[in-house]
C-alpha positions in Angstrom: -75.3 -48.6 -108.8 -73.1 -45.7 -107.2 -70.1 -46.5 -105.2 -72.1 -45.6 -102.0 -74.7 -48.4 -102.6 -71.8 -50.5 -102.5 -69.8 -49.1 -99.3 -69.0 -51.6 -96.7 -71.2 -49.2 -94.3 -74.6 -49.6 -96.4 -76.1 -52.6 -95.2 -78.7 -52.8 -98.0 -79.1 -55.3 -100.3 -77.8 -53.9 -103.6 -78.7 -55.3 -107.3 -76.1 -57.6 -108.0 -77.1 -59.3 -104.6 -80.9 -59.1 -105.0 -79.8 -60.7 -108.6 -78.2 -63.3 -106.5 -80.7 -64.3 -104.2 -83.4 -64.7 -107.0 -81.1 -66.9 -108.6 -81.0 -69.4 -105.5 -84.2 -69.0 -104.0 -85.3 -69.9 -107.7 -83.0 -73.3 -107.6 -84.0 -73.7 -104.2 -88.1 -73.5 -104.3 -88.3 -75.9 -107.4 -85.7 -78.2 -106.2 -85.6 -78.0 -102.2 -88.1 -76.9 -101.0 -89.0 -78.0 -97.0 -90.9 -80.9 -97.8 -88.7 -82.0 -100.1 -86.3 -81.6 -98.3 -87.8 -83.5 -95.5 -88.3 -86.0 -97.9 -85.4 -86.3 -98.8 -84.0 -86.8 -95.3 -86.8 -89.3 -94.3 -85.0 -91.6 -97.8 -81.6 -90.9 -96.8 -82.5 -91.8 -93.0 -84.1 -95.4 -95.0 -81.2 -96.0 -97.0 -78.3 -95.0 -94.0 -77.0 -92.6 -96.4 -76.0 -89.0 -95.7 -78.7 -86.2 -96.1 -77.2 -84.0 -98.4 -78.6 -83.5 -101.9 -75.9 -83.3 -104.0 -77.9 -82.9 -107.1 -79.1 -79.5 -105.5 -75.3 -78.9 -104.2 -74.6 -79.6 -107.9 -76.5 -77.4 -109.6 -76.0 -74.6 -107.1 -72.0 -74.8 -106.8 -72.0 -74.8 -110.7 -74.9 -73.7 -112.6 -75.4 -70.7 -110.4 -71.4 -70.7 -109.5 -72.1 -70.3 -105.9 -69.0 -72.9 -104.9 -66.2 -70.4 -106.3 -68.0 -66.8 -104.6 -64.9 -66.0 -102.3 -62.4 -67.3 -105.3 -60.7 -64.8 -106.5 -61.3 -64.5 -110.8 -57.7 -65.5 -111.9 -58.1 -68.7 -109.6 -61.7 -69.3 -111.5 -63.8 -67.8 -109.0 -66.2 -64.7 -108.9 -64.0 -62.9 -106.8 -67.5 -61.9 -104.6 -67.4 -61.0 -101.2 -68.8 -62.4 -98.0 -71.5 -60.2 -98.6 -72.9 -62.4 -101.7 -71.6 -65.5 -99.6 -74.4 -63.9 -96.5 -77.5 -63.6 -99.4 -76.7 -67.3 -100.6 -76.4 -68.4 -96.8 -80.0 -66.5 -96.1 -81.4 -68.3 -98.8 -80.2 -71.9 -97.4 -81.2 -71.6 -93.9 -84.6 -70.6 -95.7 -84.8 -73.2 -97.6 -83.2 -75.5 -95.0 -81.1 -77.2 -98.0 -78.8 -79.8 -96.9 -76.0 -78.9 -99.3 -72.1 -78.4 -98.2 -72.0 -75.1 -99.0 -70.5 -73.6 -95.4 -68.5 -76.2 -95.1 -66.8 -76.8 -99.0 -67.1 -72.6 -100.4 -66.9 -71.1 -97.0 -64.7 -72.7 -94.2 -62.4 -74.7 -96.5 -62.2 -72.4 -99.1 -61.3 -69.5 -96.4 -58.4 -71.7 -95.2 -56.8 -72.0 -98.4 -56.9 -68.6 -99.3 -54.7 -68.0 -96.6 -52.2 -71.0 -97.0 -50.8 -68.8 -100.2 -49.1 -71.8 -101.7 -49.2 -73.0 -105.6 -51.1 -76.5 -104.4 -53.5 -74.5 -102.6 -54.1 -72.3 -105.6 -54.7 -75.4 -108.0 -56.7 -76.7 -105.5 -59.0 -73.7 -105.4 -59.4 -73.8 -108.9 -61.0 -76.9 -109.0 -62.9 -75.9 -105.8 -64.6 -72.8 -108.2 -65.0 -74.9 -111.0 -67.2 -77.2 -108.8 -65.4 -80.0 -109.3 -64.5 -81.5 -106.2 -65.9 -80.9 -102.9 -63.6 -79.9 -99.6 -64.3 -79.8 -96.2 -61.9 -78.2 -93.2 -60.9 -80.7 -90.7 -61.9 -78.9 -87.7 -64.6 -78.9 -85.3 -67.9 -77.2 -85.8 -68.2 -76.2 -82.3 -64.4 -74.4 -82.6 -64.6 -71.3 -81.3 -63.6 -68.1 -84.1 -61.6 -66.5 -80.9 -59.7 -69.3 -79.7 -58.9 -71.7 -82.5 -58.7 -75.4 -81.6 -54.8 -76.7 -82.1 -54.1 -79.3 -84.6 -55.6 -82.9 -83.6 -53.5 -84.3 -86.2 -49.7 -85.1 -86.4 -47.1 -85.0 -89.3 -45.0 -88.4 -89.0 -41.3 -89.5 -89.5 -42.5 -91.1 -92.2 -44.8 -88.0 -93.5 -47.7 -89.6 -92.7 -50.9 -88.0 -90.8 -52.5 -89.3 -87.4 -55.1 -88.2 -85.4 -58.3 -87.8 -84.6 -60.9 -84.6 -85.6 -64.3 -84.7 -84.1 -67.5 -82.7 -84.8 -66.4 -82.1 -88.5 -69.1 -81.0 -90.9 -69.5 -81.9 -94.9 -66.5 -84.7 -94.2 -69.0 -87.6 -95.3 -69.6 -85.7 -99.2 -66.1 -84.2 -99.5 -63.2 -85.6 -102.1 -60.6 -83.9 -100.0 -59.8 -83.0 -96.8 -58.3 -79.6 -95.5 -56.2 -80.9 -92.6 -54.4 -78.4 -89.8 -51.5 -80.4 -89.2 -49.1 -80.0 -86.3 -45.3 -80.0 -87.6 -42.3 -80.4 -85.6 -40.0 -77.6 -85.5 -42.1 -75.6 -87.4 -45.7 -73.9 -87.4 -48.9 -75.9 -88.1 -49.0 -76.5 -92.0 -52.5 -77.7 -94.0 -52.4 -80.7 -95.9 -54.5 -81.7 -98.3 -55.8 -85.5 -98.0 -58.1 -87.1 -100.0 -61.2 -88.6 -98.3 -60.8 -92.1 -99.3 -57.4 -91.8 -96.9 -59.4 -91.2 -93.8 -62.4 -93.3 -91.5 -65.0 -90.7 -91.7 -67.6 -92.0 -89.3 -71.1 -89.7 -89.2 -72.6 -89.7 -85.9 -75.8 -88.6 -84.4 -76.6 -85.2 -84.7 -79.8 -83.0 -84.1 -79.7 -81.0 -87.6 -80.7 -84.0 -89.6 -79.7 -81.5 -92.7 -76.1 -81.5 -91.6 -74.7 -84.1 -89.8 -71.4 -83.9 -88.5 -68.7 -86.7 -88.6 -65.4 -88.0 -86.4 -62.3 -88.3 -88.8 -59.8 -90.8 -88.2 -56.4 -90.6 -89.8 -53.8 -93.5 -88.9 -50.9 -93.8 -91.9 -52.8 -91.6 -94.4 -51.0 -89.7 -97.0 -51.6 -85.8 -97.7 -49.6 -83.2 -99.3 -48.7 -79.3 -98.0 -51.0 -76.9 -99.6 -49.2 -74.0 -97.2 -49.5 -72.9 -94.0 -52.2 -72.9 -91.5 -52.6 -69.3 -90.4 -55.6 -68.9 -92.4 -57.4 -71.7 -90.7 -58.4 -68.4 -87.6 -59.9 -66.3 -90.3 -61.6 -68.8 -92.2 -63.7 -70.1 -88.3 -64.8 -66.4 -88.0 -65.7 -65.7 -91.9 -67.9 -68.9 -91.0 -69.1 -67.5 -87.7 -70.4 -64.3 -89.2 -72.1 -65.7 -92.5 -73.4 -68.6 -90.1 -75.5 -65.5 -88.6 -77.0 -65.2 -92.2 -77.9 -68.6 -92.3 -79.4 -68.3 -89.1 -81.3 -64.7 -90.3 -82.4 -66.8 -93.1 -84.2 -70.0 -90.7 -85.9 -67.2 -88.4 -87.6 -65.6 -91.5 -89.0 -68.3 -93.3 -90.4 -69.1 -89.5 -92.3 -66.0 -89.4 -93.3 -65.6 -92.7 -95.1 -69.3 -92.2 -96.1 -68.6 -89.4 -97.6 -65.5 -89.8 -99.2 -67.1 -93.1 -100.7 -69.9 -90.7 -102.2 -68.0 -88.4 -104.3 -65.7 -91.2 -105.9 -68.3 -92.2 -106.4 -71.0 -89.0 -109.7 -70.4 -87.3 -111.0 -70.8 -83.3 -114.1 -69.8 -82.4 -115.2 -68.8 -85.5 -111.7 -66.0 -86.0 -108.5 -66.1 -87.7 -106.1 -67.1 -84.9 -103.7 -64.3 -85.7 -106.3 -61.9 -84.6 -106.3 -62.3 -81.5 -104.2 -59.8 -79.1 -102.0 -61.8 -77.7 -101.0 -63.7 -81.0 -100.3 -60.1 -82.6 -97.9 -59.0 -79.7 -96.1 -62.3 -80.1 -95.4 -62.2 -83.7 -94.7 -58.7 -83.1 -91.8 -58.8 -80.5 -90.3 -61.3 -83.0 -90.6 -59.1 -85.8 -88.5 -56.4 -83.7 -86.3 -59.5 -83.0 -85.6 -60.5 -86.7 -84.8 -57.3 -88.3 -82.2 -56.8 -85.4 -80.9 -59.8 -86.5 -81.0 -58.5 -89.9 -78.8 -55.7 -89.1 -75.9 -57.3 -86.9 -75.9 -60.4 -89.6 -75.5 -57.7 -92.6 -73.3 -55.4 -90.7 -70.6 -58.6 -90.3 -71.2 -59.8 -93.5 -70.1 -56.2 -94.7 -67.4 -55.3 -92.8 -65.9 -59.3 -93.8 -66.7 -58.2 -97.0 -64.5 -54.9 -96.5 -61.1 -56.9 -95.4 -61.9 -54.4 -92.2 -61.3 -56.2 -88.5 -65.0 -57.8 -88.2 -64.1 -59.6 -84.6 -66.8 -57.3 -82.7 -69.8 -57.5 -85.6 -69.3 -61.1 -85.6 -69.2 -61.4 -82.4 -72.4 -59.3 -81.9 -74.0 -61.2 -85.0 -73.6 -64.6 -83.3 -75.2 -63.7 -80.1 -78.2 -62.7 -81.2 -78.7 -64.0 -84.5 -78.2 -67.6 -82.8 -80.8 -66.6 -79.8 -83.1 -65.1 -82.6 -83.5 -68.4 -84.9 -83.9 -70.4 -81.9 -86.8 -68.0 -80.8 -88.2 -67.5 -83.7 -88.5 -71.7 -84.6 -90.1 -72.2 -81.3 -93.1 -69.8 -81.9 -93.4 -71.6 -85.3 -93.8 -74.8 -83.6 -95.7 -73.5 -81.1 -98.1 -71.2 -83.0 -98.8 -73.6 -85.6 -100.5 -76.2 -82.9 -100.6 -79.4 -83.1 -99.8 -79.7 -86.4 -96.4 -78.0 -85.7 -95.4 -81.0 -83.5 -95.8 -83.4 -85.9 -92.9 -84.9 -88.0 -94.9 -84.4 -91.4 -94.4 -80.6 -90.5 -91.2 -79.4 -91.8 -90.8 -77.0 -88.6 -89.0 -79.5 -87.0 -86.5 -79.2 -89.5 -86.1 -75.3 -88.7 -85.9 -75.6 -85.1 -83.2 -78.4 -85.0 -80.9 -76.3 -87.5 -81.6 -73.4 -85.4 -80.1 -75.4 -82.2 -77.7 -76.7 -83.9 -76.6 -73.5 -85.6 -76.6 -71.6 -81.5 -73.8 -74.0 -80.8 -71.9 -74.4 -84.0 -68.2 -72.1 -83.7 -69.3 -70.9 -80.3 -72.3 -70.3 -78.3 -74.1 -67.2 -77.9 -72.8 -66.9 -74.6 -68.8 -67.5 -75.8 -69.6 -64.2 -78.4 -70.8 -62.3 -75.6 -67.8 -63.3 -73.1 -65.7 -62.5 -76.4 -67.8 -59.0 -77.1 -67.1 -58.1 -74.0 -63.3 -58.7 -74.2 -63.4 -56.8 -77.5 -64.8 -53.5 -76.3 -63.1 -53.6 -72.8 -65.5 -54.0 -70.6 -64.8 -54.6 -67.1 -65.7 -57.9 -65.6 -68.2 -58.5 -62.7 -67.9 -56.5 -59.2 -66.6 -59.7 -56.7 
């Protein structure tokens, strides 16, 4: 490939990343695809365990090395870019896979690249070599823009306390990346192993990622560095989230577009009717914009380059987009979209979830319009 098919400005897929995706969508369709995957949430659900598939989180964190992308080579990693990061996110939210990947190789990882301390740099060793699982300590709804302040105190004693809600991938993760408030000093990460915290799940409407309230009261952690890279890592998130969310709206058309070939009234395919073409149509349009600002962030992430507008842009329509685009599914597919043995369900509860996860649509267009200085409502 020349150097221009792999400039931050080209928003095409290039080989490496085509590569990439064949590799995971390959994993994913043998291993999870919807209905197993809904399976696999209707057992979990049955047994009161946690949804994820860790056998599928497994072999894509390892096998394919997906866990240690944004690890840089001399830590283990495949020193990629959040442009490989956005292909494997595409390919989840297609596949809908309940794995920890956002949470573990994205947010936590993210945050420890920025705490530039030796325990952090051990720790993201064995983060690339798949061998444990992470998750940050910080809400899911936190907005990229503003982020939360710590929830958890450093003690006397140099013990942790407090109280995180709304964190996802807590109930599958062997450690804990904790934003701790210090005294006297700046807020420091600490590193706490799972089994020292009350991770309680609670009910969520993506039954493919639930999130969890984390209790600490007495629990022991050690500094990995400081916290100033907990920021980045919330917007990283924000704009490969958009990926994720690119990923849910296509696999929506693409089904239902399938679906509506081949479903008959009145003696005619359903999707030949006019009304049915315009519909599928407009969210055609819809998707490949979607495509666009959710590359265009993924690149310029990918570039080191101040991303604060694209992912801002990405999030509110990408989020607005998968939403859209789950409901004609449902919709379109007819009564058998609105049953539970339908996996659509699945796509349009991820896709809700996802419009609210590290801001709404609404906060990125409050933020956009911060960003690009543009003056507020005439009173």
């Amino acid at each position: 490939m020349s150097e221009e098919a792999h400039s931050p400005m080209t928003l095409l897929y290039t080989e490496v990343e085509e590569e990439l995706r064949a590799a995971v969508r390959g994993l994913l369709s043998g291993r999870s695809s919807p209905s197993a995957v809904l399976a696999h949430v209707e057992s979990a659900a049955s047994d009161a365990a946690v949804p994820y598939d860790l056998e599928v989180w497994k072999a894509l964190g390892r096998d394919i090395g997906a866990a240690g992308l944004l690890i840089p080579e001399d830590l283990g990693g495949a020193g990629a870019s959040a442009r490989e990061a956005a292909v494997v996110l595409e390919e989840l939210g297609r596949a809908v896979a309940p794995v920890p990947y956002l949470s573990s190789a994205v947010l936590a990882t993210r945050a420890l690249l920025g705490a530039q301390d030796e325990a952090a740099r051990d720790l993201l060793g064995r983060l690339a070599s798949g061998e444990v699982t992470a998750a940050l300590a910080v809400s899911f709804a936190a907005s990229p823009y503003t982020p939360p302040l710590p929830a958890v105190t450093l003690g006397a004693d140099g013990t942790l306390t407090g109280r995180v809600t709304g964190v996802i991938g807590a109930e599958v993760a062997d450690v804990l990346i904790v934003p701790v408030s210090v005294e006297g000093s700046g807020p420091a990460l600490y590193a706490v192993d799972a089994s020292e915290a009350r991770i309680k799940t609670v009910a969520s409407l993506d039954l493919t990622r639930p999130i969890a309230t984390v209790s600490f009261s007495g629990a022991r952690g050690r500094p990995v560095g400081s916290a100033a890279g907990v920021g980045d890592a919330l917007l990283l998130a924000a704009g490969l989230l958009a990926s994720e969310q690119l990923g849910v709206a296509e696999w929506c058309l693409t089904t239902t577009v399938a679906y509506v070939k081949e479903r008959k009234q009145f003696a005619r395919p359903v999707g030949s009717f006019q009304a049915i073409k315009h519909r599928l149509a407009d969210l055609w349009l819809e998707i490949v914009g979607a495509r666009a600002a959710a590359r265009n962030a993924a690149a310029l992430l990918g570039a080191g380059e101040d991303a604060h507008v694209a992912v801002a842009v990405a999030q509110a329509h990408c989020g607005v987009a998968a939403v859209h685009a789950a409901e004609e599914c449902v919709q379109l597919h007819g009564g058998i979209g609105m049953t539970w043995e339908h996996p659509a369900h699945l796509y349009l509860k991820r896709a809700k979830a996802d419009e609210i996860a590290l801001g709404t649509p609404g906060d990125h267009r409050e933020a956009l319009a911060m960003l690009a200085d543009l003056p507020g409502p005439v009173s």
